[in-house]
C-alpha positions as CSV (number, residue, x, y, z in Angstrom):
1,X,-65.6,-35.6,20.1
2,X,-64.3,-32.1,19.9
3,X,-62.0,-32.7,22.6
4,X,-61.1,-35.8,21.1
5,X,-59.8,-34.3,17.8
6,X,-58.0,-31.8,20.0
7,X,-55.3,-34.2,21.6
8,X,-54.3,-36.0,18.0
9,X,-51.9,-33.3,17.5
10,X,-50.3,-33.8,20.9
11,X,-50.5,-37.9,20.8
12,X,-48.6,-37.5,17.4
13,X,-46.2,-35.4,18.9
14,X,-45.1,-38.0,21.7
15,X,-46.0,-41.3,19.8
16,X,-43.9,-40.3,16.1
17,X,-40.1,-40.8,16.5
18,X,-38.4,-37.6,16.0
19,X,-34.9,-37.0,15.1
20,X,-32.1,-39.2,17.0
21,X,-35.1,-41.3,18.6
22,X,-36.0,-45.0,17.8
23,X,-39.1,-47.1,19.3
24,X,-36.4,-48.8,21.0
25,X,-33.2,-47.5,23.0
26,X,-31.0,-49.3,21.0
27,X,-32.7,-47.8,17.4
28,X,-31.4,-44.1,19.7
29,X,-28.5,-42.1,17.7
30,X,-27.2,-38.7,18.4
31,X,-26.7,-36.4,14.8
32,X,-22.8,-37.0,13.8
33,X,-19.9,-33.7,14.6
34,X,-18.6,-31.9,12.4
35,X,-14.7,-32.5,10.9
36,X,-12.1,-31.3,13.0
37,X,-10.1,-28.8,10.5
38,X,-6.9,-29.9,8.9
39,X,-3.7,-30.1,10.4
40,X,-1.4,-27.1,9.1
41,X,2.1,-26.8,9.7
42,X,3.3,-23.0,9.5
43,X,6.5,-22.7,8.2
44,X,8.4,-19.3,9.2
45,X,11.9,-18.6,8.2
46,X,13.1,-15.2,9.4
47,X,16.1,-13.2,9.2
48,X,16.2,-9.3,10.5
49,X,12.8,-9.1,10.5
50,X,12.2,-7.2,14.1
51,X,10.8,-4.2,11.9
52,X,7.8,-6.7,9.9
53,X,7.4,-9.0,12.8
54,X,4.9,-7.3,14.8
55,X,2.6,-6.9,12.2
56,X,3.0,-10.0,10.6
57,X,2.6,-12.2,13.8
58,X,-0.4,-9.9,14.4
59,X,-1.8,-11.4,11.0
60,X,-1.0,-15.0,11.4
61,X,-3.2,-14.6,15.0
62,X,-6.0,-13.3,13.1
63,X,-6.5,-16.2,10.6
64,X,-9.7,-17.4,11.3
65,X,-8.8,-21.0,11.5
66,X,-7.9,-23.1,15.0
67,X,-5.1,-23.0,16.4
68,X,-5.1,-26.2,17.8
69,X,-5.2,-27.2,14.7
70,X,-2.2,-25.2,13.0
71,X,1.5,-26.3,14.6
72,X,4.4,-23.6,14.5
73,X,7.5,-24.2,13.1
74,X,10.1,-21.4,13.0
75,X,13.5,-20.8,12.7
76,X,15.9,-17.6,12.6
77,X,19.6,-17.5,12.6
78,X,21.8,-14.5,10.9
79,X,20.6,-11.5,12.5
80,X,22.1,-8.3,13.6
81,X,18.6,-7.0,14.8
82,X,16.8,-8.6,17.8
83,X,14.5,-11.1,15.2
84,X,15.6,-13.7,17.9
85,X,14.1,-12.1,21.1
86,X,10.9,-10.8,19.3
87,X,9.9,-14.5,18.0
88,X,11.4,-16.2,21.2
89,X,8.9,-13.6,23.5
90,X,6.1,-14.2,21.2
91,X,6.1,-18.1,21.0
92,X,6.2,-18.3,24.6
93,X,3.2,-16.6,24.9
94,X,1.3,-18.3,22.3
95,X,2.7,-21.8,22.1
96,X,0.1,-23.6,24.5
97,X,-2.9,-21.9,21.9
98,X,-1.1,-23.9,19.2
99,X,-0.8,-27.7,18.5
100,X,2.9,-27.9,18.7
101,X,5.9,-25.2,18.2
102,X,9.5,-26.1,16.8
103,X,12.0,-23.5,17.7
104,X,15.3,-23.2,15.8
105,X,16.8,-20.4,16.6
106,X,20.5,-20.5,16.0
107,X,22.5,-16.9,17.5
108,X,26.0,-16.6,15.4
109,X,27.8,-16.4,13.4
110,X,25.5,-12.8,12.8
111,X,26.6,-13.0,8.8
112,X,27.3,-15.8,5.8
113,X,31.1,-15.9,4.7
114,X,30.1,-15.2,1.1
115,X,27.7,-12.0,2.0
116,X,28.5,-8.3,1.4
117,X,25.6,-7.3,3.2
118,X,22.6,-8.3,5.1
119,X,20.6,-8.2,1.6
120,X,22.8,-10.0,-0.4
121,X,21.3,-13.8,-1.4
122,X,25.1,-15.6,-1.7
123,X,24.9,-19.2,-2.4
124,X,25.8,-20.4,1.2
125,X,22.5,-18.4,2.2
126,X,20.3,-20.0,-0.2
127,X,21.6,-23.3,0.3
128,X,20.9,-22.7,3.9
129,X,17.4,-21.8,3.3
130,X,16.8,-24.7,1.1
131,X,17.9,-27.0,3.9
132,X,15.1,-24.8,6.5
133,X,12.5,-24.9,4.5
134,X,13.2,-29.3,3.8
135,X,13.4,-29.7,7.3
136,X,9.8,-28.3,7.9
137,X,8.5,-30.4,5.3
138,X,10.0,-33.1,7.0
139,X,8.7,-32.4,10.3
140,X,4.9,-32.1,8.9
141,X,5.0,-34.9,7.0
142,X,6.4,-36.8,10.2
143,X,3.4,-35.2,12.0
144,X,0.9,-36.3,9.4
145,X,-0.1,-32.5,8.8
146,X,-2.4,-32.3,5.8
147,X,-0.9,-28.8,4.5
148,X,2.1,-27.1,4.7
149,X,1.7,-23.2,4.9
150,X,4.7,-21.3,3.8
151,X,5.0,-17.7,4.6
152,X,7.4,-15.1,4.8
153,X,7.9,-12.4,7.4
154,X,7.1,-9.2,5.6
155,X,4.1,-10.9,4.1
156,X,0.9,-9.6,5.9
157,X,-2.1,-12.0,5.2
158,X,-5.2,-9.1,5.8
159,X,-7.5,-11.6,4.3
160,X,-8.4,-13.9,7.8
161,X,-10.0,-16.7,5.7
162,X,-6.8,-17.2,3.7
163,X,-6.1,-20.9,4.9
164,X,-9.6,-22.2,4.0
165,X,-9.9,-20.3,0.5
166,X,-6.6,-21.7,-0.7
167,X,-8.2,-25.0,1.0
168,X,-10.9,-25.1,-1.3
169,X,-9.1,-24.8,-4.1
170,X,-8.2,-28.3,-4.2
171,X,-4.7,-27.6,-5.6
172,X,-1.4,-29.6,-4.9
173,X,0.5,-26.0,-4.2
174,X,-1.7,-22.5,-4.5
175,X,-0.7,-19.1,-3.4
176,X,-2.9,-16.3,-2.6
177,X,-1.5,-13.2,-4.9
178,X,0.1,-10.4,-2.6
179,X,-0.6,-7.1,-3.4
180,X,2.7,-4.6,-3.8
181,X,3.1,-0.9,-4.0
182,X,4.3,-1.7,-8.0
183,X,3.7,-4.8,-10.6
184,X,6.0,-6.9,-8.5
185,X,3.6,-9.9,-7.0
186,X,4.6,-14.0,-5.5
187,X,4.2,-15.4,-8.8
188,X,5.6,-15.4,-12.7
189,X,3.7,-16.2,-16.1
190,X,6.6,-17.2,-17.4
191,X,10.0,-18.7,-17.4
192,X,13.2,-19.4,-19.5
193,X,14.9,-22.3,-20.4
194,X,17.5,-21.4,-17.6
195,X,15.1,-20.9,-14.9
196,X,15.0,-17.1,-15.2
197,X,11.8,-14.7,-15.3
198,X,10.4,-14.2,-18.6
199,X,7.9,-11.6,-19.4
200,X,4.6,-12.4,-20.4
201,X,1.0,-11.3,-21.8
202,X,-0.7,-12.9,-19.6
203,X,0.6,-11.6,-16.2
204,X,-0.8,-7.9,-15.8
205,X,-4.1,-8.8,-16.6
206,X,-3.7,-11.4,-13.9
207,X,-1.8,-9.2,-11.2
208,X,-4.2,-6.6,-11.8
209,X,-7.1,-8.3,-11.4
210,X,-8.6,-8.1,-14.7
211,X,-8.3,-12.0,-14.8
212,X,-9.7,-13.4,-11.7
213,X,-9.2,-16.6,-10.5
214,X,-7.0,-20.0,-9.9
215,X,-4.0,-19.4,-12.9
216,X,-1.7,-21.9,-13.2
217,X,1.9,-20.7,-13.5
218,X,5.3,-22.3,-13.4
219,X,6.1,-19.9,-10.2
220,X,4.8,-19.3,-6.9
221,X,7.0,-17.9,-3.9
222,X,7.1,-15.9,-0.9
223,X,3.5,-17.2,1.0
224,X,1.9,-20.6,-0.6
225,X,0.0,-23.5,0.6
226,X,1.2,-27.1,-0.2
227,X,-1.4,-30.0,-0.1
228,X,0.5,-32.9,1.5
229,X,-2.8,-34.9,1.4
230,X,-2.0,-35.3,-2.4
231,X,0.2,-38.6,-3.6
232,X,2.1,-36.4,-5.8
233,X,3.0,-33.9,-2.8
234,X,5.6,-37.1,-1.5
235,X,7.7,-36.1,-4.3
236,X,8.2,-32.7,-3.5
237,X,11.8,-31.2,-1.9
238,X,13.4,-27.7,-1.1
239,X,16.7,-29.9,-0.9
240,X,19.0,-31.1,-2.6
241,X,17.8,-29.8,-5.9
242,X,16.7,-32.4,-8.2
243,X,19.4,-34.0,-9.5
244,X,18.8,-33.2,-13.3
245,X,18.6,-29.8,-11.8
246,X,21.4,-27.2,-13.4
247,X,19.9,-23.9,-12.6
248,X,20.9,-20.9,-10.2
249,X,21.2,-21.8,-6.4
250,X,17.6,-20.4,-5.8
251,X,15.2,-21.4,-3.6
252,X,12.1,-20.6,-5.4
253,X,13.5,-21.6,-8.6
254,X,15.2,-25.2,-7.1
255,X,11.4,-25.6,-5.5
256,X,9.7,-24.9,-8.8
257,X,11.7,-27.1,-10.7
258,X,10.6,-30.0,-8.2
259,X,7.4,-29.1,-8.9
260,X,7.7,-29.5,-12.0
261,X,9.8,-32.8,-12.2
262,X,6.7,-33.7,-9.5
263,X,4.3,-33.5,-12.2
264,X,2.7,-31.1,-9.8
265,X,1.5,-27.3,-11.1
266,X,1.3,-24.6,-9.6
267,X,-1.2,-22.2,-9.1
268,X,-1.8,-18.6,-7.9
269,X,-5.2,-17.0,-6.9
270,X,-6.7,-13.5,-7.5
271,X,-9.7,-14.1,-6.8
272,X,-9.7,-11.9,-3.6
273,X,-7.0,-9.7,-1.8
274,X,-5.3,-11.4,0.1
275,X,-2.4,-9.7,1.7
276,X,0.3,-7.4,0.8
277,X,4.1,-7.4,1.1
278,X,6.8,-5.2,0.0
279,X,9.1,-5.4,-2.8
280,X,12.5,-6.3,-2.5
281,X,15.2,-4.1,-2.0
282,X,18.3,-4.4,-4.3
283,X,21.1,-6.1,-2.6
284,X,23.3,-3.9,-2.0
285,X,20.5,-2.0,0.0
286,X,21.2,-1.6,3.9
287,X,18.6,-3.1,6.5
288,X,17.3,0.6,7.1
289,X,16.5,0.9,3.3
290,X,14.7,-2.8,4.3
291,X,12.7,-0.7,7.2
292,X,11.4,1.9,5.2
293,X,10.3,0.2,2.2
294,X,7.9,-2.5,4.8
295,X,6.7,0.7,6.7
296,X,5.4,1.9,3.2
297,X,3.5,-1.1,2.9
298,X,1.6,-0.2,5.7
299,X,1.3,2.8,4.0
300,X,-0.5,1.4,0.9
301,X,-2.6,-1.0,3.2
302,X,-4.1,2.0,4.9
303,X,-5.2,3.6,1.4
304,X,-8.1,1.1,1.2
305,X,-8.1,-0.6,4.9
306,X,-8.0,0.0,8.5
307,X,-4.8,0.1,9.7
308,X,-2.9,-3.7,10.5
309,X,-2.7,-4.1,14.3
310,X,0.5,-5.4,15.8
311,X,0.6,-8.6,17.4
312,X,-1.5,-8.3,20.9
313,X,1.5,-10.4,22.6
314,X,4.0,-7.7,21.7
315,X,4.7,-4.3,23.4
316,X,6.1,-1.8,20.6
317,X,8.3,1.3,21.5
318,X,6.7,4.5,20.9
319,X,7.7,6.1,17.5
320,X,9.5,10.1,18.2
321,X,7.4,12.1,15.1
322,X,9.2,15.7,14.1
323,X,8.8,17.9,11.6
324,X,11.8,17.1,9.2
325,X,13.5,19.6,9.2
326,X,10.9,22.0,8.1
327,X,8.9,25.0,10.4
328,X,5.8,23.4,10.0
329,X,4.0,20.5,8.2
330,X,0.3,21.4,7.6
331,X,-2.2,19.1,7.0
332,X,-5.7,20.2,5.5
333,X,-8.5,18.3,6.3
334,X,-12.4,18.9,6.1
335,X,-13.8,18.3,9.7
336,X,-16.4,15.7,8.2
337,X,-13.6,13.9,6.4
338,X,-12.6,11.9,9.9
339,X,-11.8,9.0,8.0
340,X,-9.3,10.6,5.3
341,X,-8.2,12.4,8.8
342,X,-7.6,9.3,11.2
343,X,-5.9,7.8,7.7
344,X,-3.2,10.4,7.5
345,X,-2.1,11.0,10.8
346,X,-1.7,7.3,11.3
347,X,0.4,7.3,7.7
348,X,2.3,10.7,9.3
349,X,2.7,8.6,12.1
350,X,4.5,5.3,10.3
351,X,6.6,7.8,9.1
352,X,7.5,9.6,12.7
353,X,6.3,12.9,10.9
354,X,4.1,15.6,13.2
355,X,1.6,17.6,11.1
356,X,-0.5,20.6,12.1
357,X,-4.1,19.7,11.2
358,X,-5.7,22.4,9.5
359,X,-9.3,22.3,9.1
360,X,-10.4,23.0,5.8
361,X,-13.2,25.5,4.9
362,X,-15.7,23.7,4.1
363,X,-17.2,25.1,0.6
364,X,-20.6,23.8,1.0
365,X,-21.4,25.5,4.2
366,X,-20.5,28.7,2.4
367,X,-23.5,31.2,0.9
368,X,-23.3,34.3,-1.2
369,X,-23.3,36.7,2.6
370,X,-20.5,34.7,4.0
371,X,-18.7,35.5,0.1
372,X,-19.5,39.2,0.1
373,X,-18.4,39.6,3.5
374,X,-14.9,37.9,2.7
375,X,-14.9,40.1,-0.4
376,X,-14.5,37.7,-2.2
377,X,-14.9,38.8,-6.0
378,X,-14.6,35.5,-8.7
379,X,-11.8,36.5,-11.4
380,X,-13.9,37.8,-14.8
381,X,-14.4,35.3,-17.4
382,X,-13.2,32.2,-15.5
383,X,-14.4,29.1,-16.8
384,X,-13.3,25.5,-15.8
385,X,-11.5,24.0,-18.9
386,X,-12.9,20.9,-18.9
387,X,-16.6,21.5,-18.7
388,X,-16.8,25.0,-19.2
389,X,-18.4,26.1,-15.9
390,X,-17.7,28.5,-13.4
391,X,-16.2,28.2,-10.0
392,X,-17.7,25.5,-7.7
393,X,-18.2,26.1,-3.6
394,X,-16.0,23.4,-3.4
395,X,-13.6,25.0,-5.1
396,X,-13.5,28.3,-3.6
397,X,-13.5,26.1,0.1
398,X,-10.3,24.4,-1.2
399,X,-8.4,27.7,-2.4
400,X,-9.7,29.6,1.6
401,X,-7.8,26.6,3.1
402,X,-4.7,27.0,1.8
403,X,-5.0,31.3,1.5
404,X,-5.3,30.6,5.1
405,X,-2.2,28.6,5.6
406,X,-0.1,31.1,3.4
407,X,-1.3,33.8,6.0
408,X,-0.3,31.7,8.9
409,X,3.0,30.8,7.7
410,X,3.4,35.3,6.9
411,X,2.0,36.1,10.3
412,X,4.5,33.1,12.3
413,X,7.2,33.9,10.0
414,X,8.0,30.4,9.1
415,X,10.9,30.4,6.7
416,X,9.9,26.6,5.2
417,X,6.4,24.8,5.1
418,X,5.5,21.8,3.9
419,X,1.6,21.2,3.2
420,X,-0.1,18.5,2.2
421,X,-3.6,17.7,2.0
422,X,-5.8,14.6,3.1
423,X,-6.3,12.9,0.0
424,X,-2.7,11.6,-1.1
425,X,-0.7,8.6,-1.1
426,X,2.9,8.2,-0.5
427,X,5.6,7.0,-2.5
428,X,8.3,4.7,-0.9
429,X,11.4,6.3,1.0
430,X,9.1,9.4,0.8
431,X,10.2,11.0,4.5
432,X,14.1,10.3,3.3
433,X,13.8,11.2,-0.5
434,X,11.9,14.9,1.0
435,X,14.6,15.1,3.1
436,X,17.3,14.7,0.9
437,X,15.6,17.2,-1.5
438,X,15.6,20.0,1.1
439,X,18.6,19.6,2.1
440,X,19.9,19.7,-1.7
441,X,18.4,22.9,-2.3
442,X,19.7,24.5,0.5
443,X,23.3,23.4,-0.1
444,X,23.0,24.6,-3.8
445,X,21.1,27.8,-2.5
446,X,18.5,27.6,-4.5
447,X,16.0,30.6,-5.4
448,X,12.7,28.8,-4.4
449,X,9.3,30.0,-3.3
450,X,7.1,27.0,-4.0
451,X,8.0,23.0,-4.9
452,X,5.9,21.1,-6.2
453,X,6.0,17.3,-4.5
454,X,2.5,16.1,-5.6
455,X,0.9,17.7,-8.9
456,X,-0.6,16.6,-12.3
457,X,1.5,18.0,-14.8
458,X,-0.5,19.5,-17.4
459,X,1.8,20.4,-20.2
460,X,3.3,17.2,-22.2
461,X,4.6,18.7,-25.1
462,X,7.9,19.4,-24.2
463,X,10.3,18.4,-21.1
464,X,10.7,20.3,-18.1
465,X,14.1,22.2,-17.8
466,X,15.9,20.2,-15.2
467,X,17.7,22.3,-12.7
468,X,21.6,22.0,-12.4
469,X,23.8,20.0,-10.0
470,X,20.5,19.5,-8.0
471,X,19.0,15.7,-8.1
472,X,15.5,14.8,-8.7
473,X,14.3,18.4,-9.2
474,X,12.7,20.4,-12.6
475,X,11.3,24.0,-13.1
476,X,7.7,23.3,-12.8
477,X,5.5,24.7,-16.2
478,X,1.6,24.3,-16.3
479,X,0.6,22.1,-13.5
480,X,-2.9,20.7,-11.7
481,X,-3.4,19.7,-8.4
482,X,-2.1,21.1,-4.7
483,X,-1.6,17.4,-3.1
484,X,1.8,18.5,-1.5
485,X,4.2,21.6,-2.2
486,X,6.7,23.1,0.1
487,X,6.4,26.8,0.6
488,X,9.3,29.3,1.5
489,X,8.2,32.4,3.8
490,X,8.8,34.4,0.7
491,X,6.8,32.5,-1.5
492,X,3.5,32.7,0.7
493,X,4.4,36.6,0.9
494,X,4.3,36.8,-2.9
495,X,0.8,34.8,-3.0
496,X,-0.6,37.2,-0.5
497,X,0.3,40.4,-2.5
498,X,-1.3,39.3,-5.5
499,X,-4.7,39.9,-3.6
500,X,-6.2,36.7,-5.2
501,X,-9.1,37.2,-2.9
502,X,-10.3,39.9,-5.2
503,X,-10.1,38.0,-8.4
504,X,-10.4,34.5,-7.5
505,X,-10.2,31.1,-9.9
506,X,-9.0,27.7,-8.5
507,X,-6.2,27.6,-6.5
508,X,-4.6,25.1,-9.3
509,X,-5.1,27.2,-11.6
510,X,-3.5,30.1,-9.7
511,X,-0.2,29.1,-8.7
512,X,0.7,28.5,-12.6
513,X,-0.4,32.1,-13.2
514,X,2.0,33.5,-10.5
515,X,4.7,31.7,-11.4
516,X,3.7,33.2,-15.5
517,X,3.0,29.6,-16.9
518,X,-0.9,29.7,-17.6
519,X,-1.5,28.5,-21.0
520,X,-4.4,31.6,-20.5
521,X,-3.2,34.9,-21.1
522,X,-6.3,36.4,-20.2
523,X,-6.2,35.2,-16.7
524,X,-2.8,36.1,-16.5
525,X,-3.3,39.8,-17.2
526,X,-5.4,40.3,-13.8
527,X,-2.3,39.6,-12.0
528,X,0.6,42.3,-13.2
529,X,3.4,40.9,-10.5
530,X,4.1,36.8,-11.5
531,X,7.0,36.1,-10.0
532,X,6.9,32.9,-8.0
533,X,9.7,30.6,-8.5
534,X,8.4,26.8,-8.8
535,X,9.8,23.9,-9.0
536,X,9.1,20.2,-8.9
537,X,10.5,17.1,-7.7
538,X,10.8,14.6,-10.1
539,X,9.7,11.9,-9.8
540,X,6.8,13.2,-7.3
541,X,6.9,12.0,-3.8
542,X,2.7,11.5,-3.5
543,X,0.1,10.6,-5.7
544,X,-4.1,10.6,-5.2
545,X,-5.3,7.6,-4.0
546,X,-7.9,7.6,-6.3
547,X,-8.2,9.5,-9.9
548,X,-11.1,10.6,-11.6
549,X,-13.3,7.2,-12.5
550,X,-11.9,5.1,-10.1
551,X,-14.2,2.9,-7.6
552,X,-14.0,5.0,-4.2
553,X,-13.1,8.5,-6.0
554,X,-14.7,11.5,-4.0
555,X,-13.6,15.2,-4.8
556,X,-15.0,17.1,-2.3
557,X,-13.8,20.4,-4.7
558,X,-15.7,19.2,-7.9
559,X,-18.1,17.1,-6.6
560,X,-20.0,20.1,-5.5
561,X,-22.1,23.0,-7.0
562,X,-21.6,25.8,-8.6
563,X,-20.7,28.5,-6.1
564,X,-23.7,30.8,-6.6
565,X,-26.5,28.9,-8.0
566,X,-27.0,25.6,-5.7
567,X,-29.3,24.6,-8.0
568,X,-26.1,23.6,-10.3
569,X,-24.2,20.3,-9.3
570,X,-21.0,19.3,-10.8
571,X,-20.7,16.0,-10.5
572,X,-20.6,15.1,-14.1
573,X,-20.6,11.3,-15.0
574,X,-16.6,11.2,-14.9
575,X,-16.5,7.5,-16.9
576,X,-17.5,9.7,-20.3
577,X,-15.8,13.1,-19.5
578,X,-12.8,14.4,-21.2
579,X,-11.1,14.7,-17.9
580,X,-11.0,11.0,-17.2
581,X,-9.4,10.2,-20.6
582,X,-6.8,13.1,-20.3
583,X,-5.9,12.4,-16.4
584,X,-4.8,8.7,-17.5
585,X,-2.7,9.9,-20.7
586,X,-1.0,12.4,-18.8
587,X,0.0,10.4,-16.1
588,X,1.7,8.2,-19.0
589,X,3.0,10.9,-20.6
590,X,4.3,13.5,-18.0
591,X,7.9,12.3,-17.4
592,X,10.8,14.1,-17.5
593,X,13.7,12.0,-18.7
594,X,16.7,14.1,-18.4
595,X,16.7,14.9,-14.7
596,X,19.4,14.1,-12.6
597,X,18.6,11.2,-10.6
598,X,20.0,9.8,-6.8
599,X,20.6,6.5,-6.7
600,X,17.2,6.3,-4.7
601,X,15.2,6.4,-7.6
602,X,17.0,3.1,-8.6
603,X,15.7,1.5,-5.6
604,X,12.0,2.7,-6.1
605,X,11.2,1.4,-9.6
606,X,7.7,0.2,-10.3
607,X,8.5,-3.5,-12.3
608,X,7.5,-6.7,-12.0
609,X,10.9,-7.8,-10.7
């Protein structure tokens, strides 16, 4: 009986149908396949776009979707770059991983009758557009496609499930919000009776993420997905423009209005980041201006994100890095910071700058023997401002690194430095803007020692004294921060005589005291010689990437201990502390309005349009 009971289990096993089995062959089924994905026509208009297209082809191959599933369609014409030849190489090496390619390229003419300049939008350009972008419709609705993907060629999609989020949001016509280095973004909250931008309430909260979501909005442009599975989609066109339609010749504007005359709304998501893309030049801006602006995209992407890769079908040339003009560009960087490290050489490297990597002195590793045998005294009566404590290892580390770069740059003699440390961002046209500036000083012969490019400028009251005949450029009063500053051989001889080994406080807090603008008298009187002569650019070239209280801020100077008792951390909670609150109103408030400014700065402002 025992052995009886023991084969149940087993005869159950053979005699109970399982899954995809019948008592009978015929009753036999097999469980069903998934749905193939939908079919997604790419629509990709270029013109002079060799400097974006690496990158951006790089992206579209990363989108984790199939690309048997996705078919191509692409067209250039205009260009006085080689646009044609990079797309032409790349689709020939891809096209038999997509479902289908359609290749209008067209060679001349290279410019539009109408067109001052390669950036200039003239009517026979956007006509011409219009007329692209209705032809690709037409070609995926004569293919059956279920979506139309529009993108443009300086938009980088980092986000590789793009195509199925904007799937899921069931929506007629979606866009993913881009990311920019300002408030400029593919969408608007609003719009005028004409058809023009309007200003609205509800945008920041929405381009800043403060709203997340699926916001409808009577805009959408640059990279957006159309549903063409939805009745309403037949109704849609890029061309001709409605025929109620008396707006500008625009073809965002002439597509929203169909949209709207479609019944259809549009919609932008936040919900996740997406992608980035740069803002747009001004039109009379020269295809080099174009260049720069894209490569500090890349710049911004890097602040929070590995590095984009380049398309893997495309060989790039090598970039030719110098030193700008200056002696020597040093770089300080703490040996366990690789990432900050690998981050910055690649952004020096975007920019074809060389840097000399300093490594930093690393506070922490520092104890009271390795102090005394520096001689290193701490200046009587120092006491940080905002919490009232005294020097921090992190600190004194921070103020060694760049004492040691001032005695490299008086023991090599080097006339003009430029140093910079590991934990900055750049503006846009930074490498052409610092340029610019050193070559305006020297032509005006200015009296410098020290130039301020990245600081927090501490005293609001009043207005910096703008400096004669000399763009961009104020006499620097109480200041925070040594993100970036160029340094004349004089200068760093001037630093060195004070001795400021022997009477140490924080290297911020120094350089106002040499050049005799310390709100503290006290600490001023320990130095009798405070002659520097600093300046600032204005507006500054490089900010943080992150200020005190935002997600990812690490100070590796005041997140630290005090710098002889270990026992004393100073890593105060930063939401609640005076600093926090101060850092965001001065960065408000510290502008100086009545510098003379290059026409650069026009090109650089931070607006939603």
């Amino acid at each position: 009986m025992p052995r009886v009971t023991s084969l149940l289990p087993a005869l159950l096993i053979v005699l109970l149908p399982g899954p995809g089995r019948g008592y009978f062959p015929e009753e036999r089924w097999s469980p069903e396949s998934p749905l193939l994905a939908p079919r997604v026509v790419l629509s990709v208009v270029c013109r002079n776009s060799a400097h974006s297209l690496p990158l951006f082809l790089g992206a579209i191959e990363r989108l984790d979707y199939p690309k048997e599933r996705i078919a191509l369609w692409v067209a250039t014409d205009h260009n006085i770059d080689n646009t044609t030849a990079i797309l032409r190489d790349w689709l020939i090496k891809v096209q038999n991983d997509y479902h289908y390619v359609e290749w209008r390229p067209q060679e001349e003419p290279r410019a539009y009758e109408d067109e001052p300049g390669p950036k200039h939008w003239s009517n026979l350009r956007y006509e011409h557009v219009m007329k692209l972008r209705q032809a690709a419709l037409e070609t995926a609705r004569e293919m059956w496609a279920d979506y139309l993907l529009v993108a443009d060629c300086d938009n980088l999609l980092t986000h590789t499930d793009t195509l199925w989020k904007l799937m899921s949001e069931n929506k007629t016509i979606v866009a993913p919000m881009l990311e920019s280095r300002a408030a400029y973004s593919n969408f608007w909250c609003g719009m005028t009776s004409q058809g023009y931008y309007k200003r609205t309430p509800a945008y920041m909260p929405i381009r800043k993420q403060e709203r997340r979501g699926c916001f409808s909005v009577p805009m959408v442009h640059s990279t957006y997905l159309v549903d063409l599975q939805k009745e309403a989609s037949r109704r849609l066109a890029f061309y001709p423009p409605h025929p109620e339609y008396s707006w500008a010749l625009d073809d965002v504007i002439v597509f929203a209005y169909s949209a709207r005359m479609a019944d259809v709304q549009m919609y932008v998501c936040n919900k996740e980041t997406y992608g980035y893309f740069p803002v747009p030049v001004r039109s009379h801006a020269t295809l080099q201006d174009e260049v720069e602006s894209f490569v500090h995209t890349q710049l911004e992407i890097m602040v929070k994100d590995p590095p984009l890769e380049p398309s893997s079908f495309l060989s790039l040339p090598p970039k030719e890095p110098t030193k700008i003009g200056f002696d020597e560009v040093f770089m300080i960087n703490l040996v366990r910071r690789s990432d900050r490290r690998e981050r910055m050489l690649s952004s020096l490297y975007q920019q074809e700058i060389s840097c000399k990597v300093v490594a930093a002195v690393d506070g922490k590793a520092l104890n009271k023997t390795d102090i005394e045998a520096m001689r290193i005294k701490m200046l009587p009566g120092y006491k940080d401002p905002y919490h009232s404590r005294p020097l921090t290892k992190g600190e004194l580390g921070c103020f060694l690194s760049h004492y040691n770069i001032w005695k490299e740059i008086a023991d090599r003699g080097l006339q003009t430095s430029l140093v910079i440390e590991d934990d900055l961002r750049f503006e846009v046209f930074f490498k052409r803007r610092l340029q610019t500036l050193l070559q305006e000083v020297t032509k005006h012969k200015l009296d410098w020692d020290l130039i301020y490019i990245g600081r927090k400028r501490m005293q609001v009251d009043h207005q910096e004294k703008p400096v004669p005949n000399i763009h961009n450029i104020v006499e620097a009063d109480y200041s925070y921060w040594t993100l970036g500053y160029l340094l004349s051989l004089q200068g760093a001889q001037k630093l060195l005589r004070a001795e400021p080994l022997s009477k140490l406080l924080p290297v911020d807090e120094f350089l106002p005291v040499m050049y005799n603008k310390h709100p503290v008298s006290e600490y001023m009187d320990h130095f009798e010689v405070r002659d520097l002569r600093a300046f600032s650019a204005e507006p500054l070239l490089v900010y943080p990437t992150h200020y005190t209280g935002d997600q990812g801020y690490i100070s590796d100077t005041e997140t630290s201990v005090v710098w002889d008792n270990e026992t004393v951390k100073t890593d105060w909670d930063r939401a609640k502390s005076r600093k926090t609150q101060e850092q965001g109103e001065l960065s408000f408030e510290a502008q100086n309005s009545d510098v003379l400014q290059s026409e650069l700065e026009n090109w650089s402002a931070r607006d939603e349009l």
